[in-house]
C-alpha positions as CSV (number, residue, x, y, z in Angstrom):
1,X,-9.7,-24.6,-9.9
2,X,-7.2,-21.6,-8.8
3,X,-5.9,-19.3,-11.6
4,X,-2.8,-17.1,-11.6
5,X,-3.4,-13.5,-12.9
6,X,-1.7,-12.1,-15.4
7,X,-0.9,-8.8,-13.2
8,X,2.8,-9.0,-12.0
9,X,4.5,-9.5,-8.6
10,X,6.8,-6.5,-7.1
11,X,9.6,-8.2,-8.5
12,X,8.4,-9.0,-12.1
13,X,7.2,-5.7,-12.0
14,X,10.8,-3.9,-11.5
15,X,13.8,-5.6,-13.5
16,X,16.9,-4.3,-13.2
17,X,16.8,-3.3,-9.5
18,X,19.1,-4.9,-7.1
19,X,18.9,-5.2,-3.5
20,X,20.6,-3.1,-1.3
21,X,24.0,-4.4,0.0
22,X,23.8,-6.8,3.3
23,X,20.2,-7.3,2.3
24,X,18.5,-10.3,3.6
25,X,17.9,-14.0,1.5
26,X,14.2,-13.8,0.9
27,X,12.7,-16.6,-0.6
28,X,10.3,-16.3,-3.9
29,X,7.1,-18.2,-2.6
30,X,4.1,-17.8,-5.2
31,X,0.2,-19.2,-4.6
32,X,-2.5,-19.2,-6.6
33,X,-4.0,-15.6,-6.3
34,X,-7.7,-16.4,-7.3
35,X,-10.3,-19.1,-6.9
36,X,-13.0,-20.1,-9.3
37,X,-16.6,-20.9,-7.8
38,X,-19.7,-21.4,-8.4
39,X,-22.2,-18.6,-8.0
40,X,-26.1,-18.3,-8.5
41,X,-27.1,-14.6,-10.6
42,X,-29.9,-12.8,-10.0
43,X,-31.6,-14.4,-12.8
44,X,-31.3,-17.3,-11.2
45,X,-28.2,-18.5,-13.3
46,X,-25.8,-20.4,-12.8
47,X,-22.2,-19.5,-13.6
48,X,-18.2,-19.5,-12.4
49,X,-16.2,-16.5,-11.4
50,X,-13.4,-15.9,-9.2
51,X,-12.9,-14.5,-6.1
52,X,-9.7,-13.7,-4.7
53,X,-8.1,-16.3,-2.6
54,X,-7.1,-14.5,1.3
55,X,-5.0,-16.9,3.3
56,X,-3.5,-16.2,6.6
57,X,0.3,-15.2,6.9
58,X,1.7,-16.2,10.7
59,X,5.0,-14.3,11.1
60,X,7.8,-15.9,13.4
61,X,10.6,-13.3,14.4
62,X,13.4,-15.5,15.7
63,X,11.1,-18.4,16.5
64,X,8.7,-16.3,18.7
65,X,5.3,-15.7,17.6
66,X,4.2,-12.2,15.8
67,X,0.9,-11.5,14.4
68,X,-1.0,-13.5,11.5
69,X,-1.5,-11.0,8.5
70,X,-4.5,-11.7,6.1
71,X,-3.5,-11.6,2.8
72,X,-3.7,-12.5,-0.9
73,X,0.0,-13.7,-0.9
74,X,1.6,-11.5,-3.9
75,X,5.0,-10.7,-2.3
76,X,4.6,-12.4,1.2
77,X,8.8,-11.8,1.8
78,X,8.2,-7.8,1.1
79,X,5.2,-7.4,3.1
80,X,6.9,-8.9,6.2
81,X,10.2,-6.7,5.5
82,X,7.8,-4.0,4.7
83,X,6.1,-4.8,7.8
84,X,8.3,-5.1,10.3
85,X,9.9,-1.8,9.1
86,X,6.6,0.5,9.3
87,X,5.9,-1.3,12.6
88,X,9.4,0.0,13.5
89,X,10.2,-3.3,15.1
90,X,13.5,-3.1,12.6
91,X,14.8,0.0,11.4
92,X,16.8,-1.5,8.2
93,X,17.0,-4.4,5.8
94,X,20.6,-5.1,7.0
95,X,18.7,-6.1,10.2
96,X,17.3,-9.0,9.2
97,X,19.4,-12.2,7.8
98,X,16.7,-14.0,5.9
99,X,13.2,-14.4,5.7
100,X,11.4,-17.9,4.6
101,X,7.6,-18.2,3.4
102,X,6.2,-21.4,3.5
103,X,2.6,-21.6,2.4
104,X,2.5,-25.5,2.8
105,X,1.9,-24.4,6.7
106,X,1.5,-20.6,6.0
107,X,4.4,-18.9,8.2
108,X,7.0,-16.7,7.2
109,X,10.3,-17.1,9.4
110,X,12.5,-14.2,10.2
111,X,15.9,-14.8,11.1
112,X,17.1,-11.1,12.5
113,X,20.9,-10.6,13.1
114,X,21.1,-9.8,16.3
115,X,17.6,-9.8,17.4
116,X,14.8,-7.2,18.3
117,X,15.7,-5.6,21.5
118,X,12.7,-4.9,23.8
119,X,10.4,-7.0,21.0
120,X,8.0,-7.9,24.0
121,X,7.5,-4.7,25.4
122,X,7.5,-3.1,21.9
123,X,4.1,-5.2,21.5
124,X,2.8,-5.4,23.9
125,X,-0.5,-3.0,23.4
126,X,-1.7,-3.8,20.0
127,X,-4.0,-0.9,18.4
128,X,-6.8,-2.5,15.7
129,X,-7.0,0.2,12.7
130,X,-9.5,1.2,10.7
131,X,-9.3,-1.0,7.0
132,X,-10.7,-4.0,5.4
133,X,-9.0,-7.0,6.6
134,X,-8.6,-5.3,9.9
135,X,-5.0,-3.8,10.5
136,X,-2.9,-4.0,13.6
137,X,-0.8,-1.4,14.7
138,X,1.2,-2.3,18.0
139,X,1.2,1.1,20.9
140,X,4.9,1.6,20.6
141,X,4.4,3.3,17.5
142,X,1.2,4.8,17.7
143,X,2.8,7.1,20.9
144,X,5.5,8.1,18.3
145,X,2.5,10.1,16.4
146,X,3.2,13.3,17.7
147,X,7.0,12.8,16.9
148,X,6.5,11.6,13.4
149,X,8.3,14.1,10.9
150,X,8.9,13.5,7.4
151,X,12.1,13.4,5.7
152,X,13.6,15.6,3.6
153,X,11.3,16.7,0.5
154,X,12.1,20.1,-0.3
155,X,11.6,19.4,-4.4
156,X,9.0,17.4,-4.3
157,X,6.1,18.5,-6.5
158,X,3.7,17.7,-8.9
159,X,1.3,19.0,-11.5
160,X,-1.7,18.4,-12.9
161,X,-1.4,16.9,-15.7
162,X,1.0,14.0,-13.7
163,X,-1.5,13.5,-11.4
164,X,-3.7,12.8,-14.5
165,X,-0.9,10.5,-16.0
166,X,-1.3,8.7,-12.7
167,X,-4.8,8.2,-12.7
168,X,-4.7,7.0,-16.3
169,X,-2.2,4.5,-15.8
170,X,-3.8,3.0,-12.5
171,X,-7.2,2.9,-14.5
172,X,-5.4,0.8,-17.2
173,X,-3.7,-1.8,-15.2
174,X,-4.2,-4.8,-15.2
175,X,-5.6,-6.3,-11.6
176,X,-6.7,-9.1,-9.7
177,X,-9.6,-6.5,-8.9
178,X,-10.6,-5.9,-12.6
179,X,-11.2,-10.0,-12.5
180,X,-12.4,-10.3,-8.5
181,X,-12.9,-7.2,-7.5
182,X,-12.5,-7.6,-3.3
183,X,-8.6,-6.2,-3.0
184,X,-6.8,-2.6,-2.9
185,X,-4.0,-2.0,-5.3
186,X,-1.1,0.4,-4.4
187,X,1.4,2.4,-6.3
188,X,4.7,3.9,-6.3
189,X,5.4,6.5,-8.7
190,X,8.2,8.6,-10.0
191,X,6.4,11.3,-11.9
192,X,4.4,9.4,-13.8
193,X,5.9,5.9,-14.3
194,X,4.6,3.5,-12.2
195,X,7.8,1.6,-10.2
196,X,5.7,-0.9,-8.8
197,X,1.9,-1.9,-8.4
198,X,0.7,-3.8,-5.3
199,X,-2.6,-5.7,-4.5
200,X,-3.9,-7.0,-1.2
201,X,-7.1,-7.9,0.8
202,X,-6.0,-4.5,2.3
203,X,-4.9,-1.6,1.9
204,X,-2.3,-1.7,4.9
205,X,-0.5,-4.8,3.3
206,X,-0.1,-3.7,-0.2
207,X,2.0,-0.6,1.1
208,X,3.7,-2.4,3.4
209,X,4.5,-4.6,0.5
210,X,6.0,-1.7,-1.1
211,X,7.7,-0.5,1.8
212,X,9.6,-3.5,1.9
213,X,10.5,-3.4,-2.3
214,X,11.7,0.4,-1.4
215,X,13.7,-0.9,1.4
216,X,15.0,-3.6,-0.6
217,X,16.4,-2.1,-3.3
218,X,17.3,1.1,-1.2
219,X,14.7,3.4,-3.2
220,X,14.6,6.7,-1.9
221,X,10.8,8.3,-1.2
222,X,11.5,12.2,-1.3
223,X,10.5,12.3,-5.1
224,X,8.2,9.7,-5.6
225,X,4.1,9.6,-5.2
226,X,2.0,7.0,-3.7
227,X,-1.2,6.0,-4.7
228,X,-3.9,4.0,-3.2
229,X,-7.3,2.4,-3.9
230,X,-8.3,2.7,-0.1
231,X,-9.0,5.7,2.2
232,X,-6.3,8.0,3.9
233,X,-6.6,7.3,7.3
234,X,-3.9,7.8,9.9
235,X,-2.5,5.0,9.8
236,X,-1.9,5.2,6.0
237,X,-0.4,9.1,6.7
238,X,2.2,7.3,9.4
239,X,3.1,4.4,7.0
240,X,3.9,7.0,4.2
241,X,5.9,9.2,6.2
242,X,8.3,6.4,7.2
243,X,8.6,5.4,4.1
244,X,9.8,9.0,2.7
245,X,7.1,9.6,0.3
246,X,5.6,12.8,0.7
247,X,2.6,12.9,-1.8
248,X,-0.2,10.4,-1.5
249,X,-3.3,10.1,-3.9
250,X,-6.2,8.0,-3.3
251,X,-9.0,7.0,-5.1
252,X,-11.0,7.3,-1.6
253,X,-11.2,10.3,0.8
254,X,-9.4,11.3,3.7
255,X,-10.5,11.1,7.7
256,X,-10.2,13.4,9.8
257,X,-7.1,12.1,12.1
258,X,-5.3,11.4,8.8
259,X,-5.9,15.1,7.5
260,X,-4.7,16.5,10.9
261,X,-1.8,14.1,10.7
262,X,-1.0,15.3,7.0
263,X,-1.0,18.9,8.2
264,X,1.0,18.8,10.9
265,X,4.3,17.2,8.7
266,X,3.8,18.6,5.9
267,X,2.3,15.9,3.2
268,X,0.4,16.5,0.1
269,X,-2.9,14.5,0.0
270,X,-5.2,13.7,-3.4
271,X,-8.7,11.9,-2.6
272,X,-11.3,11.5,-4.8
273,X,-8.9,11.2,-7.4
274,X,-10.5,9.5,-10.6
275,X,-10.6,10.1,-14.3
276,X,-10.2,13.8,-14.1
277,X,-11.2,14.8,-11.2
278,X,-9.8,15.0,-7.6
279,X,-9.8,17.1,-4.0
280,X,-6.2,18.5,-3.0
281,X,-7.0,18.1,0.7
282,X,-3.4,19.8,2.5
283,X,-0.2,20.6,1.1
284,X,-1.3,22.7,-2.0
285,X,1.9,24.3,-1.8
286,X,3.5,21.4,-3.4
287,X,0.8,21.4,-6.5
288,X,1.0,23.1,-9.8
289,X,-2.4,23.7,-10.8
290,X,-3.3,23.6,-14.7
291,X,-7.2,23.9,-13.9
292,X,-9.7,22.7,-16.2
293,X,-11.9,25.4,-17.6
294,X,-15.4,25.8,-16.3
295,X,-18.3,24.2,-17.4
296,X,-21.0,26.3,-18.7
297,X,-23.8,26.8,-16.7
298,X,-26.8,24.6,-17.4
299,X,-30.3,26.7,-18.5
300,X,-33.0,25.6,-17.8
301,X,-35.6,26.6,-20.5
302,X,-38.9,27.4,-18.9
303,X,-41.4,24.6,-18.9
304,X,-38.8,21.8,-19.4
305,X,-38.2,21.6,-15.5
């Protein structure tokens, strides 16, 4: 028995956006996005529960063989666009003519315009990130680290009690992780509305995913926030960055190549970030403070130790 959660897809979660003009025909496949089975407790039990259903993704650009994403299958269209953009194997929607998800023999088809120039050469040396469900990021882009600046952001900026908004609306939503746990969730936010919430078996496709709805719908990044349930890592920093967003907050900490990457173009990174308390890691300069006030120091009463 599959059931569909009552958690929205990128689309159902933004009406009113249009896509970008010359953007491609995407088809609007849908799967079940969780599994009942049967479990035995610790007590010996027996009961259901469900589990969120992974299924592989092989993308086709022009008929030629790409990679095979793992993932739940939310918004399979965006995380290819999303993909394919962050992978810089296309540098814009108009790019790409159409892509078609079939899940009766799991492939997505791209149909580019006028093809990927250098497509074997640009993947040719594949690079296995760090993240759950393993993510792939080909050697073209990873020797572009060093080059990697981010886009215009002079006013972006946020304050504490927005990040707080944030948190409070992320720890409200509704998720296929409140039901299955087992996924990350990522956001996009302007201040603190949520534009669109994201959930994969990892973190790498569910902003990808939302790479592709920005892209889509020609959403500009420079004064919006992203959030994640999954640590910064480098790869995460790079992702960001091309897609124009300049503050990230994560539930999860920060490595070290991701902080270094932060530093050196400027982004603003939350970790740790829960209920009311979080770690401004770089980019300070972008955060107005409103700090909580101190807690009084616990006494300890002699002989109650």
């Amino acid at each position: 028995m599959t059931v569909q959660p009552e958690s929205r897809s990128a689309e159902e979660a933004s009406p009113g956006w249009q896509p970008v003009p010359g953007a491609p025909r995407l088809t609007a496949a849908r799967c079940e996005l969780l599994r009942e089975i049967s479990v035995v407790d610790e007590y010996g039990a027996s009961r259901q529960i469900h589990i969120p259903a992974e299924r592989p993704l092989t993308v086709f650009v022009d008929k030629r063989e790409l990679v095979t994403l793992m993932t739940l299958g939310e918004c399979p269209e965006l995380l290819v666009l999303g993909y394919l953009l962050n992978q810089r194997l296309v540098t814009a929607v108009q790019d790409i003519e159409s892509i078609t998800v079939d899940w009766d023999v799991g492939a997505a088809a791209v149909r580019t315009r006028r093809g990927v120039q250098d497509l074997a050469a640009k993947t040719a040396h594949r690079v296995v990130t760090t993240g759950c469900g393993q993510g792939t990021v080909f050697g073209d882009v990873m020797s572009q680290l060093g080059d990697l600046r981010l886009p215009d952001a002079r006013h972006a900026r946020i304050r504490q009690s927005t990040l707080h908004r944030m948190l409070e609306a992320m720890r409200q939503q509704d998720s296929v992780h409140r039901k299955a746990g087992s996924v990350h969730g990522c956001a996009l936010f302007r201040g603190a509305q949520m534009l669109v919430f994201v959930e994969d078996v990892g973190r790498h496709n569910a902003i990808d995913t939302i790479a592709g709805w920005m892209a889509l719908h020609g959403v500009d990044g420079g004064d919006k926030a992203f959030y994640t349930t999954g640590r910064l890592t480098s790869e995460m920093v790079m992702k960001s960055a091309h897609m124009g967003v300049p503050i990230i907050v994560s539930r999860n900490g920060v490595t070290a190549m991701g902080h270094e990457l932060a530093t050196q173009i400027g982004m603003t990174l939350f970790g740790r970030a829960a209920n009311r308390h979080f770690l401004c890691y770089t980019g300070a300069a972008r955060f107005d403070s409103e700090p909580e006030p101190q807690r009084p120091p616990v006494r300890v009463v002699a002989g109650q130790a």
